[in-house]
C-alpha positions in Angstrom: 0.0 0.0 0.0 1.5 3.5 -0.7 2.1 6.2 1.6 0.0 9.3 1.3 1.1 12.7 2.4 -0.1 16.3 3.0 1.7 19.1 1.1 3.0 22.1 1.7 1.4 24.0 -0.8 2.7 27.8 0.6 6.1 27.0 0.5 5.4 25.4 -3.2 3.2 28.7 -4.4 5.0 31.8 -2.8 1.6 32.6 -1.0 4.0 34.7 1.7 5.2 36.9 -0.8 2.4 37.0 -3.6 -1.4 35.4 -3.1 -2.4 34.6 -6.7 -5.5 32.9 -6.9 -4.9 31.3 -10.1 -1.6 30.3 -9.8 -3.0 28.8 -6.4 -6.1 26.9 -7.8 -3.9 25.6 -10.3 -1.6 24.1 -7.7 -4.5 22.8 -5.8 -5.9 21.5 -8.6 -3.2 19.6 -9.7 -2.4 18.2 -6.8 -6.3 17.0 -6.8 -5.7 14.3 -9.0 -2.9 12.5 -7.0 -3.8 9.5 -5.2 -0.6 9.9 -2.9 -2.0 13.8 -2.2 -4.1 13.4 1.5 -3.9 17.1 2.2 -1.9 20.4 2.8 -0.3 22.5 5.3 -1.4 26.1 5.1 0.1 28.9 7.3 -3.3 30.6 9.3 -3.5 34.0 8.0 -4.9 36.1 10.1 -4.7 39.3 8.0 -3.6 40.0 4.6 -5.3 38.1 1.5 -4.1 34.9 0.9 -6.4 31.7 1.6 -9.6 33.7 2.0 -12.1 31.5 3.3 -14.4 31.8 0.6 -11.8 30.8 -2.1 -10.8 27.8 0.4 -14.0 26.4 1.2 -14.8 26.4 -2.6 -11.6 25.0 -3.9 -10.7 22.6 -1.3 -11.2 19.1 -2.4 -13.6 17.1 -0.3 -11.3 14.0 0.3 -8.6 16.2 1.6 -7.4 17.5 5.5 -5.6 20.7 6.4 -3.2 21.0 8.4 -2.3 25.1 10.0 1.0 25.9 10.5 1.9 28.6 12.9 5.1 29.4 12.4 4.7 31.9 9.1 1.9 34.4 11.6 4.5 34.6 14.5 7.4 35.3 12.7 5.4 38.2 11.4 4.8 39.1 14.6 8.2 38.9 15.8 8.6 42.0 12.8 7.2 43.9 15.6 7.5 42.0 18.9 11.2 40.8 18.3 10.6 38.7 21.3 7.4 36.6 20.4 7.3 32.5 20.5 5.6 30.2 22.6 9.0 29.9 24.6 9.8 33.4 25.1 10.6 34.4 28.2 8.7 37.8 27.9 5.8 37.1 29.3 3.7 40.1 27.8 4.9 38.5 24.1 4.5 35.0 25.0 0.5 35.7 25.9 0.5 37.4 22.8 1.5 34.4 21.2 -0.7 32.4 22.6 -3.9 34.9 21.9 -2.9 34.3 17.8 -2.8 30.3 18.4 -6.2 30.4 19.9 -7.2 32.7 17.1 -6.3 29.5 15.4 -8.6 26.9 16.5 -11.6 29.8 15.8 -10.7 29.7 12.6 -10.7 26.2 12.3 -14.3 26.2 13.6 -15.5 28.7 11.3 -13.8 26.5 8.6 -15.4 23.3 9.6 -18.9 25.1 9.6 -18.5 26.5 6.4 -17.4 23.4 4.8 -19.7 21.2 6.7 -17.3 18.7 8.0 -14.4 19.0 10.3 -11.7 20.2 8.1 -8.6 20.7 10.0 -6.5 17.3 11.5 -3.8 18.9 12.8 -1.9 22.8 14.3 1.8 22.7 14.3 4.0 25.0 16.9 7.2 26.2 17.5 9.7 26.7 20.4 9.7 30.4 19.2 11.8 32.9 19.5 15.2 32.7 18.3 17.8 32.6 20.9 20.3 35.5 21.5 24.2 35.0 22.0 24.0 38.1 25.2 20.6 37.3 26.4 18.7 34.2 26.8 15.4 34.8 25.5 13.2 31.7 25.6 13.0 29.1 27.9 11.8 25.3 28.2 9.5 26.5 31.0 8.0 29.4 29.1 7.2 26.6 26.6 6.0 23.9 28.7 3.6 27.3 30.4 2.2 27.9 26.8 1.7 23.9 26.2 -0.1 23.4 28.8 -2.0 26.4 28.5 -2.8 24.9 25.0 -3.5 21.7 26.2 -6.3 23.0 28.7 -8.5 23.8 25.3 -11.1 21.9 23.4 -9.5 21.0 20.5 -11.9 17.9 19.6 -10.4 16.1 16.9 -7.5 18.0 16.0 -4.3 17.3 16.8 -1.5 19.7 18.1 2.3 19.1 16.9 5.5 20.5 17.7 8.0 20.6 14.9 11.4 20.5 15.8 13.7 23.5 13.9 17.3 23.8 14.3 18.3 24.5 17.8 20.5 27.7 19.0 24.2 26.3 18.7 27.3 28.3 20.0 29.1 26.4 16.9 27.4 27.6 13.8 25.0 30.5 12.9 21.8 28.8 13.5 19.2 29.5 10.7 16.2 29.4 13.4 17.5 29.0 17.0 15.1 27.7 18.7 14.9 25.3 21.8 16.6 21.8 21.7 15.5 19.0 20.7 15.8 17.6 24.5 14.1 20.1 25.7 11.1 20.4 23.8 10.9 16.4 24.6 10.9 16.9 28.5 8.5 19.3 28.4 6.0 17.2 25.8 6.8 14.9 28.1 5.8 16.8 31.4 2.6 18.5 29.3 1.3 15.4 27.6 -0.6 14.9 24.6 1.0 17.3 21.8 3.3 15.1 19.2 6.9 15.7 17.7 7.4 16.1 13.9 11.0 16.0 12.7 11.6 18.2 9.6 14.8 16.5 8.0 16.5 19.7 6.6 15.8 21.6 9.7 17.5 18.3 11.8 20.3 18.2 8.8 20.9 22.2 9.3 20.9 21.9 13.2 23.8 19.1 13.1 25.3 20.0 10.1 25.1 16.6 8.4 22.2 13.8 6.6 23.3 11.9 9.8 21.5 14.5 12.3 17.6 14.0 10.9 18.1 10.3 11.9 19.5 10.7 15.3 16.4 12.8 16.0 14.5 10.2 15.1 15.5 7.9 17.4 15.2 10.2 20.0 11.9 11.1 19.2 10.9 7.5 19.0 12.8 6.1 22.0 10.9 8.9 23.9 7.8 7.9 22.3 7.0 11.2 21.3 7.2 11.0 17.2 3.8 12.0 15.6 5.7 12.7 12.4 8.2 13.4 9.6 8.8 16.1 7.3 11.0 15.8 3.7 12.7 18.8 3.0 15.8 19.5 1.9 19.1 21.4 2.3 22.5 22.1 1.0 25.8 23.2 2.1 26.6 24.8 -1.0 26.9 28.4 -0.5 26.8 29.0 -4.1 23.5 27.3 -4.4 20.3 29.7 -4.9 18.7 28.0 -1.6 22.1 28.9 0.6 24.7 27.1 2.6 22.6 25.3 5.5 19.8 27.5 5.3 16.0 26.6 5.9 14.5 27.3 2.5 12.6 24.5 1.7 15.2 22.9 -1.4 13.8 19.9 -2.9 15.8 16.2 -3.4 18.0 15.5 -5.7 17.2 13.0 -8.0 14.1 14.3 -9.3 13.0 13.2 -13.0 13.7 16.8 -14.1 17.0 16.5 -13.5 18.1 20.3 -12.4 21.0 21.3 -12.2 20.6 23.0 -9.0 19.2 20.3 -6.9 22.0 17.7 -7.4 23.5 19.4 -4.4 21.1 18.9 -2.1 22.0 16.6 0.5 18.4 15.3 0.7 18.2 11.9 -1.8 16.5 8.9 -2.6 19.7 7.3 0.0 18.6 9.5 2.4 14.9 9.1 2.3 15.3 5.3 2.8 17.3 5.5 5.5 14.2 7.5 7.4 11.5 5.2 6.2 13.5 2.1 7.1 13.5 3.7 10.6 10.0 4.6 10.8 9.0 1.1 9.7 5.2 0.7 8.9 4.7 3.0 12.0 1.3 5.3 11.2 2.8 8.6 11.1 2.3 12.1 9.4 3.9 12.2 6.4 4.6 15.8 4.9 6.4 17.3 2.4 8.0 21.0 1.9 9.5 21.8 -1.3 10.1 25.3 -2.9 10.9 26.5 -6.7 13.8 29.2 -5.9 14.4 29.2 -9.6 13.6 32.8 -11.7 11.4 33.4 -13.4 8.8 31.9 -11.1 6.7 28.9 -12.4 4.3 27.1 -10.9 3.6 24.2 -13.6 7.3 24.0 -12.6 6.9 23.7 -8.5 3.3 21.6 -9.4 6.0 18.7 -11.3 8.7 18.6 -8.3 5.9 17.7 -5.5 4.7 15.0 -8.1 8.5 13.7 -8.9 9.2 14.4 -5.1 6.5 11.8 -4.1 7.4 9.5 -6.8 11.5 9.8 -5.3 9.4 8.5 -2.0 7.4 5.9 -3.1 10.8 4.3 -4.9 13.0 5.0 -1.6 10.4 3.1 0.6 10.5 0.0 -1.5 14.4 -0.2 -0.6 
C-alpha cells in the first residue's frame, strides 16, 4: 500500500510573498488528481489576502485534510514584537503568542462550519523565538507554560504538533535558534498529549550533516513522542540559490527533471530510505515541503517537483 502525504502548498506557491489565486487553484488542482495527495499545510492567516475562506471552502477538495501551521503568523509578529514565540521568556509577548494560536482553533471552527465537516487534523507549533548569544530569550518552561496552556483547550479532533527546527548552537550560525531538541521532549513529556514532527533539513541544518535527521528520530521514537516526519531538503553549497545550511525549503535531488541545481542537495532517494527504514510501517504524518527558488517563477514547474518528489518517495520506501 503507498504512503500518502499532505503538502505544503505555501512553501510550493510563494503565497507569503504574492497570493495569486490562479496560480494557487492551479496548484491545488493539480495536486487533486494524485492518489498519494491526503492534504496540505497552510500557514493561518490572520490578516492579509491569501487563503480567503471563501476561495478555500470552494476549492478545497472534499477527500482532503488541512493542516495550519503557525510558524509563518508569529514570525510576522516577531517584525514587531522581536521577542514573540511560545517559549519566550517575555511574558507580555509570549501571551500574545498564545492569543494568535487560539485565534487559530476559531478559525478552524469557522472553517469546519463552512465546509460542513471538520476540516482541520492537525496545528503545528514552535519553540519560538530565536535565541540570542548576550541574552537568553526563551525558555523550556516558558514553553512547557504555553503547552499546557494549549492543552487546557477543546481541540476535539484536531491534533496539536511540535516541529522540531534547528536548535541555538554556540558552533554555527543557526538558521532558526530555537529550543533543543531535548528540551522540547521533556516538556512534551511533562505536558502530555502534543506530538513531535521531525523536519529533515531543519535536523540536517541543526547538526550540520544527513546523519543528524536520523538521530532525531531515534530520539523522538525512543521517547515515544514522534507524531511525524517532514522531507525537505538542504544544501551546504553556499553558491547554491537555496544557501549554505539555510532553511528554504530545497527539494531532493534525483528528481526526474534533473536540475542542475538540486543535485547538491543533501536530501536523496539514500537518504529518504534511510528515514523510512527507521520509521518502519509506523502510522505517522507524512509531509512534504519543497520550494521553486528558480527565476522566473513557475508554478507548472513547483506543481511537477511535489509530483516527482513523491514519486523519489514511493521508490526510496521500496528499498
Amino acid at each position: 500500500m503507498f504512503q500518502k502525504y499532505f503538502i505544503s502548498a505555501y512553501a510550493s506557491s510563494r503565497t507569503l510573498s504574492t497570493w495569486d489565486e490562479a496560480v494557487e487553484t492551479f496548484l491545488f488542482h493539480g495536486l487533486a488528481e494524485s492518489p498519494h495527495v491526503k492534504g496540505i499545510e497552510v500557514p493561518i492567516i490572520l490578516e492579509g489576502e491569501a487563503y480567503p475562506l471563501e476561495w478555500l471552502c470552494k476549492t478545497l477538495p472534499k477527500h482532503w485534510q488541512l493542516h495550519l501551521t503557525t510558524l509563518p503568523a508569529v514570525m510576522t509578529m516577531a517584525q514587531q514584537y522581536p521577542h514573540a514565540g511560545l517559549a519566550s521568556k517575555n511574558e507580555e509577548e509570549r501571551q500574545r503568542t498564545l492569543a494568535l494560536i487560539k485565534k487559530t482553533y476559531r478559525y478552524a471552527e469557522e472553517l469546519a462550519q463552512r465546509v460542513g465537516r471538520p476540516v482541520v487534523s492537525a496545528v503545528t507549533l514552535y519553540s519560538s523565538p530565536q535565541q540570542n548569544l548576550e541574552i537568553p530569550c526563551s525558555s523550556k518552561e516558558a514553553l512547557q507554560r504555553s503547552l499546557a496552556a494549549l492543552g487546557e483547550m477543546e481541540w476535539g479532533s484536531i491534533a496539536l504538533n511540535l516541529e522540531h527546527c534547528d536548535a541555538f548552537t554556540h558552533e554555527h550560525p543557526a538558521d532558526k535558534g530555537f529550543l533543543s531538541l531535548e528540551e522540547e521532549m521533556e516538556v512534551l513529556q511533562q505536558v502530555g498529549g502534543i506530538g513531535l514532527l521531525i523536519n529533515w533539513a531543519r535536523s540536517a541544518i541543526e547538526t550540520r550533516s544527513p546523519e543528524g535527521p536520523l538521530q532525531h528520530l531515534r530520539q523522538a521514537l525512543s521517547h515515544q513522542l514522534l507524531r511525524g516526519a517532514v522531507f525537505s531538503g538542504c544544501t551546504s553549497s553556499a553558491t547554491n540559490p537555496y544557501g549554505s545550511w539555510k532553511d528554504s525549503h530545497m527539494p531532493p535531488r534525483g528528481l526526474k527533471s534533473d536540475e542542475a541545481t538540486l543535485k547538491e542537495s543533501l536530501l536523496g532517494e539514500e537518504e529518504i530510505a534511510a528515514l523510512f527504514n527507521l520509521i518502519a510501517d509506523r502510522d505517522l504524518f507524512l509531509g512534504i515541503k519543497i520550494s521553486n527558488r528558480l527565476v522566473p517563477f513557475d508554478i507548472q514547474r513547483s506543481l511537477a517537483w511535489v509530483l516527482e518528489t513523491i514519486a523519489l518517495l514511493e521508490r526510496a520506501i521500496k528499498k
